[in-house]
N, C-alpha and C positions, 0 to 999 in steps of 0.2 A: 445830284438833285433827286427826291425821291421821285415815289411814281404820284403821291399823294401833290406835291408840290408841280410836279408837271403840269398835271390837270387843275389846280389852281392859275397856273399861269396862261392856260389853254383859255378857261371860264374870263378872266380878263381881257387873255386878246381877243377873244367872240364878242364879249360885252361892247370895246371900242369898236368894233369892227361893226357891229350892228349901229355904232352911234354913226360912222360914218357913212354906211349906206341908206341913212336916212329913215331907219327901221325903228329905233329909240329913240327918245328926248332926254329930257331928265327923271323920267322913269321909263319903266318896261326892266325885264332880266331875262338871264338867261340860265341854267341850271344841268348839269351833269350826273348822273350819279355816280358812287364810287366802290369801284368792284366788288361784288362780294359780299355788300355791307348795305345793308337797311338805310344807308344815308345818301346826303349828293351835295357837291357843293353850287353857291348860288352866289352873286355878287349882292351886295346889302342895300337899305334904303337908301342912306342919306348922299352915296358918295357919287359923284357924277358919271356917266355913262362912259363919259369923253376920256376919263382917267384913271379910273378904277386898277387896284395895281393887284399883284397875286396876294401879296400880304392883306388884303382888303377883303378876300373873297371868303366867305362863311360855310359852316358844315351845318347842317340840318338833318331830323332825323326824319322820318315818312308822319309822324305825329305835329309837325312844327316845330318840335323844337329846337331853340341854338344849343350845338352840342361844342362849336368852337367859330371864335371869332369875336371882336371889342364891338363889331356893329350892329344896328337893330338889323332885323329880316325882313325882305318884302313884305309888303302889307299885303300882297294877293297870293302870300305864300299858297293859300289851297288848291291853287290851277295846276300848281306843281306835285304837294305832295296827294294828293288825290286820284292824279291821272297815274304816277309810278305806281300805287297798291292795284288799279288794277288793269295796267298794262304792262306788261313785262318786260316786252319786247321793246319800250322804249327807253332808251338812255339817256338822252338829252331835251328837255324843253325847253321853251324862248317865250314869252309875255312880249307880242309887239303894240306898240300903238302907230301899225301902217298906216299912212297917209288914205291913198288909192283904195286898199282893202277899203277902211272907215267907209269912205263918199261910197262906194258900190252898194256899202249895207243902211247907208241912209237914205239909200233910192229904192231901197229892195231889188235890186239890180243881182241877180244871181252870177256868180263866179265859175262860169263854165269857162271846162278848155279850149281856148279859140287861136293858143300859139302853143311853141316849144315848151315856154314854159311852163303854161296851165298846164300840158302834159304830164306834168311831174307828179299830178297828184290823182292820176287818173280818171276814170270814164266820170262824167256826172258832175255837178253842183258841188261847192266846199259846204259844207253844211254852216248855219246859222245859232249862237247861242243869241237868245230874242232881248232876255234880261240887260240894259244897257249898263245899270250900277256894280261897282267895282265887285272886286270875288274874294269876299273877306271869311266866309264860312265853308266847315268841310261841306255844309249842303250845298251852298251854292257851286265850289271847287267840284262835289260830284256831278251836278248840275252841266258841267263843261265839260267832266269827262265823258259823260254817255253822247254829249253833241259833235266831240272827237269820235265816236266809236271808235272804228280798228281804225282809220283814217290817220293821215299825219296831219292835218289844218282843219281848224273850225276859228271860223268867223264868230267877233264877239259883238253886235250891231252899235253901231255910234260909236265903239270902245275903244276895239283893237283886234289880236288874234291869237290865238295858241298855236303852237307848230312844236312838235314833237318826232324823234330820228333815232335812227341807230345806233348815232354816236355824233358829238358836237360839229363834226366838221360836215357830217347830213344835214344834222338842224340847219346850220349856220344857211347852207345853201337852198334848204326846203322855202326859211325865210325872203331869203332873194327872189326865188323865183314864184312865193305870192306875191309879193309885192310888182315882180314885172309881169308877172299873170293880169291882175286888173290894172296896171296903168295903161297894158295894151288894148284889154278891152275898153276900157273905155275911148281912149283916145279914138279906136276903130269903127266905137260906137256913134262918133261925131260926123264920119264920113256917111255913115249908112246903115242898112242892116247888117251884123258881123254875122260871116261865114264859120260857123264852130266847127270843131272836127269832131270827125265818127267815133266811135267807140276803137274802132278797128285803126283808126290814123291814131288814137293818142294812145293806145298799145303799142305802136310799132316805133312810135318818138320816145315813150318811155322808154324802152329797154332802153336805147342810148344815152336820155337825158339822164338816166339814175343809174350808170356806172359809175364805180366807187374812183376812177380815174378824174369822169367830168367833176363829183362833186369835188374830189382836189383841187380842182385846177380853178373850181371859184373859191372856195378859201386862198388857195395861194395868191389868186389876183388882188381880193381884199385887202389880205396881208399887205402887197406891194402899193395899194391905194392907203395899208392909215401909214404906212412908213413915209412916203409921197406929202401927204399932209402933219405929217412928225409927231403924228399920235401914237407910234409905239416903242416908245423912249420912257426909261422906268417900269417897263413890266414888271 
């Protein structure tokens, strides 16, 4: 198999994999880029999150366009190719439509670290993109990139989220753990006032929460969760 075909088959099981932690519906994607090369692959519009197979998954180039693949291309392709021209350093983004994320940005509810896992995205607030209509232009797509800054999450209000990594199996878990970032806040928020943590406590939880060990060890559990529910049959 090659290395092209690998990371097709990667882009695939991420896509299921966010379908079953409740990350995606019948839209959201997810997107990689591929070494070397002005391009990345992405899973396409029409085909369901739940099944999406490698032979399904599309090459795109940093302009939009299909350079290989029988399917249309997301329609919010610009979140994608906008944010790669001017962040380098990321490899992988995700388009989620989080449950928890959404409710927090239609309260204006800020997304501070207040567990292990808000930790993960360090000191401060995830930032806010305010626009709640979909990101169909490179304006709008650059519009999201500057509310990512260097960041890996920006909050899209009403919408969903962007989440951006080093490499798919970062994203995959950057995604995880926004999502259990504000289900905890909020949940905690029903008790009372939440206790955030310092600048200095969600320093000292990242280092561990963002070794390349931990983020293994939640893609692999995922993995073992869509096999469990027999979603990763056909890749």
């Amino acid at each position: 198999m090659s290395e092209i075909e690998k990371l097709k088959k990667k882009v695939a099981t991420a896509c299921r994999m966010l379908f079953v932690a409740g990350l995606v519906d019948y839209s959201g994607h997810i997107s990689v880029r591929i070494p070397e090369t002005d391009r990345f692959l992405i899973n396409p519009h029409p085909i369901s999150r739940a099944s999406v197979t490698s032979g399904d998954i599309l090459i795109s180039d940093l302009s939009g366009a299909l350079m290989e693949g029988k399917w249309k291309l997301p329609s919010e392709l610009p979140m994608h190719t906008r944010t790669y021209r001017v962040r380098q350093d990321i490899q992988s983004i995700a388009h989620l439509h989080n449950r928890m994320v959404v409710v927090l940005s239609m309260a204006d509810w800020p997304l501070v670290p207040a567990s292990n896992t808000g930790a993960f995205f360090g000191p401060g607030p995830i930032p806010v993109y305010q626009d709640p209509a979909l990101i169909h232009t490179d304006e709008q797509g650059d519009a999201v990139a500057r509310t990512l800054g260097s960041g890996e999450a920006a909050i899209l209000r009403g919408h969903g989220s962007i989440v951006g990594g080093r490499s798919i199996e970062w994203t995959f878990t950057a995604c995880v753990d926004l999502e259990e970032s504000a289900a905890r806040l909020y949940y905690a928020s029903v008790l009372g006032p939440v206790r955030h943590y310092t600048d200095d406590e969600v320093i000292r939880v990242a280092e561990g929460r963002r070794q390349m060990a931990v983020v293994q060890k939640v893609w692999d559990h995922y993995v073992a969760r869509a096999e469990l529910a027999g979603l990763m049959e056909g890749l």
